[in-house]
N, C-alpha and C positions, 0 to 999 in steps of 0.2 A: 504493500500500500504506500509506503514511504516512498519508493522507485519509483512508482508511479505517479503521485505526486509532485517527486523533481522534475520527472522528467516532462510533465505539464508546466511547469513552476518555469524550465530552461526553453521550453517550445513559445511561452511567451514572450519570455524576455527575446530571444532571439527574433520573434515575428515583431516585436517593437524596433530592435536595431533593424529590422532589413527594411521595416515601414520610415523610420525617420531617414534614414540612409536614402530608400527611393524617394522620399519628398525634398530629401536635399537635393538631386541631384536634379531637378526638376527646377532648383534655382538658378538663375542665369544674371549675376552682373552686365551689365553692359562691355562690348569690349575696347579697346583703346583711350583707357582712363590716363588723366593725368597723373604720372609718375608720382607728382607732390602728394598726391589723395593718401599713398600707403608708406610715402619716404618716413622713416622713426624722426621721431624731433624731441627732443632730452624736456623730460617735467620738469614744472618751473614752478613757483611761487605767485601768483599774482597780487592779491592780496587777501591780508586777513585769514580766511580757513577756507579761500578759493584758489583753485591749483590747475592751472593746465595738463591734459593728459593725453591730450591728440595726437594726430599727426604733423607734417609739416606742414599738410594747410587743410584737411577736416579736423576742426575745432572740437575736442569734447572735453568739458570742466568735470572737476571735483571740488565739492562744497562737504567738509568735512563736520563732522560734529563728532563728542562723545559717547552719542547714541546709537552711531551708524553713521552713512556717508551715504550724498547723492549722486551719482553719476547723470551728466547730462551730454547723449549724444556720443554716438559710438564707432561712426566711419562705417568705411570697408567692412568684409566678412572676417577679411585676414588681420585685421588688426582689433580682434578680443586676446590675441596672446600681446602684443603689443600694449593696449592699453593697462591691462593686467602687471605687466611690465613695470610698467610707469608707476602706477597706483604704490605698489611697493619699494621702488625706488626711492617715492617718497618717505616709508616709512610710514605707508598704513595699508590693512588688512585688505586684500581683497575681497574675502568675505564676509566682510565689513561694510560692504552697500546694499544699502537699505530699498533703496527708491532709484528707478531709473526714466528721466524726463528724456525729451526727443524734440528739438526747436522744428523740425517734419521729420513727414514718413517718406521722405526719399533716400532710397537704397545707401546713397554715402552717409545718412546720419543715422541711416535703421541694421546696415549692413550686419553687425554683431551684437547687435540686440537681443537678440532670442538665445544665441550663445553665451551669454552674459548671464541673460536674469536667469538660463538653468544651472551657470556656475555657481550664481549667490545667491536665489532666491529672492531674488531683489524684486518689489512689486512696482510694476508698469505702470507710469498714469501718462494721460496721453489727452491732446485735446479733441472731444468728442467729434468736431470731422475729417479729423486722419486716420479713425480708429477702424473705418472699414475698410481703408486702404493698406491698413498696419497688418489689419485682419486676413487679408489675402495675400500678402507679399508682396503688394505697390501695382500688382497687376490693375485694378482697376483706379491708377492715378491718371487724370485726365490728362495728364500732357505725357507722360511717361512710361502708361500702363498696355495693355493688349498688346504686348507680345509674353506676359507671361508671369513668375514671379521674376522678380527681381534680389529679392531677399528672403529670409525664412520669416514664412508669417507669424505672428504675433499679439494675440489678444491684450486687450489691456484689461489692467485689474482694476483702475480708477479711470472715469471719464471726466474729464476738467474741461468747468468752460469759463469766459473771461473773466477775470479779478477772481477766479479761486487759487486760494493759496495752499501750498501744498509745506507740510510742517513737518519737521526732525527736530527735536532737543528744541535748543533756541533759535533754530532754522525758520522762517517763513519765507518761502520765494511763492511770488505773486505772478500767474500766468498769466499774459495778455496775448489774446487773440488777434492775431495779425493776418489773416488771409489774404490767398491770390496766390503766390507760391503754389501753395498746397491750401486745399481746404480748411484743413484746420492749423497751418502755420503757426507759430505762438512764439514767444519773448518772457523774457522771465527777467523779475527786477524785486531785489533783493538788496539786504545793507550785510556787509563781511566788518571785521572790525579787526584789528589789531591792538599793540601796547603805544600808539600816537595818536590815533582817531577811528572812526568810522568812515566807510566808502558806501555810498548807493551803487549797486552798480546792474547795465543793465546785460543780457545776453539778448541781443538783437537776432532776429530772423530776417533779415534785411529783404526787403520785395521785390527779387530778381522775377523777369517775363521770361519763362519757360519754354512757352509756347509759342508756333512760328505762327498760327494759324489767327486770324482776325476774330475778336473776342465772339463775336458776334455767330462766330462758325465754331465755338470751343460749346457744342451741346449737352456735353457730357459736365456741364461746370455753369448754367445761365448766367449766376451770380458774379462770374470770374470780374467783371470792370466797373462794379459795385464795391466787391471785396477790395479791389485794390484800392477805391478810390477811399475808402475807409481808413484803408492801411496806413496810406501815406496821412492821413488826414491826423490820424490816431499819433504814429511816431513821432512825426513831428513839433507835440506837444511833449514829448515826456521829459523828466526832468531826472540826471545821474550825476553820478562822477568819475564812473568809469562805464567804456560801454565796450562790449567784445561782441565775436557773432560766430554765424556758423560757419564761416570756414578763416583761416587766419587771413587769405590774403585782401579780405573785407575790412577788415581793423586795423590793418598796417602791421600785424604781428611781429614781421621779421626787420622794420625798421623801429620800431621801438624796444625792440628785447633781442637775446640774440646767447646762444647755450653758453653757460657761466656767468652773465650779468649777476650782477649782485640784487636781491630783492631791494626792487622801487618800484611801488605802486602806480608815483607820479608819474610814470612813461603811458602809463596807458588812462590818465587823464587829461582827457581833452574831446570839447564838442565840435570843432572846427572839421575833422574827417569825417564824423558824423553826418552832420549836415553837407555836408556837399555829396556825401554816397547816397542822399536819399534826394538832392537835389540833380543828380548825374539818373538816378531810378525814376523820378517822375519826369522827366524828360523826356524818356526812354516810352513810357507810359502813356505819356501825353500825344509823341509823334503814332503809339500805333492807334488810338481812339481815333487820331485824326483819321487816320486812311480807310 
């Protein structure tokens, strides 16, 4: 009876590996990525108990606490050993994240996601209209999707919609909803502190045009030159003192920081990039509404 029960117990488990196995392999990145997307890029300091973990230019933070840690945004497929990496080079647990956020559900910031939360147990929260593009593996993202997954799908455990905040220890990061991007696109704006002061700072989703196709003809998205026009309407009011994004070469990363800098927060305060990267995007915006 025992024999027989292992060997139920082993018939399982093996039809589990060969099912996750054939659903991986039914994932398909995109091919001819920018080198930078998966180049290592040494963790840093930013400020306070927030920490760089990315790559050389997909952005993904850690916001540390006592209680746990949040990971925000994960790259590539192949860079959950990378990230993993990183997190301990700092000199905290991998197994140590708590909560994992996603600024979208496109393949570079969801890539090792699902890899992730099965290493740590870490719970998903996600803004409620990327969650069923999260859900599929981006296949059904309107500029990005039908041809397949792109990523391993991934349920969320929490659906967040604008100004909720998502809390660890003495952590409150506050979601704003930023769509067009992605459906459910989002920003997260949070205060980190150290032993000189407090920083507000924001993780911008910056509202890059995706799509080649005139708004008008994006069916699978009505809302798409609404959201944006929101997007821009929204960011442009927000108030930080440091602001970073989804990918590094949005914020200037690599001229303001640079591997072995000594921690200075002030390198990455300043609104000046800011504002001209959402004035270079509604530009961009503006000329396609025109046509």
């Amino acid at each position: 009876m025992l024999i027989h029960t292992l060997k139920i117990s082993l018939l399982a488990v093996l039809c589990s590996v060969i099912s996750f196995a054939a659903d991986a392999q039914k994932v398909q990145e995109p091919q001819n990525l920018s080198p930078e997307w998966s180049q290592p890029y040494a963790p840093f300091r930013i400020a306070g108990n927030l920490y760089y973990v990315g790559t050389y230019d997909l952005a993904c933070y850690l916001v540390t606490t006592p209680k746990g840690h949040i990971l925000i945004n994960t790259g590539l497929a192949a860079s959950a050993k990378t990230i993993k990496a990183s997190v301990e080079a700092l000199g905290f647990k991998f197994a140590d994240i708590k909560i994992l956020l996603t600024t979208q559900a496109h393949y570079d910031h969801m890539g090792a996601m699902a890899a992730i939360k099965k290493m740590t147990g870490a719970t998903m929260m996600a803004d409620e209209k990327d969650a069923q593009v999260m859900a599929d593996g981006g296949s059904s993202d309107y500029a990005l999707g039908g041809a397949g997954k792109t990523y391993q799908p991934l349920k969320a455990d929490r659906l967040l919609h604008d100004k909720d905040t998502v809390i660890l220890a003495d952590m409150n990061l506050v979601m704003l909803h930023h769509p067009g991007h992605t459906k459910g696109s989002c920003s997260f704006l949070f205060d980190v502190k150290d032993k000189e002061r407090s920083y507000k700072v924001l993780i911008a989703n910056m509202p890059s045009i995706v799509t080649e196709k005139k708004f008008s003809e994006v069916t699978a998205y009505p809302e798409i030159e609404a959201d944006y026009a929101y997007t821009f309407s929204q960011m442009k009011t927000l108030s930080f003192d440091i602001w970073l994004s989804s990918h590094a070469s949005q914020f200037g990363l690599h001229k303001k920081h640079q591997p072995g800098d000594a921690y200075r927060p002030s390198a990455f305060m300043e609104r000046a990039g800011y504002d001209a990267a959402l004035r270079d995007l509604q530009l961009q915006y503006d000329k396609k509404i025109a046509h």
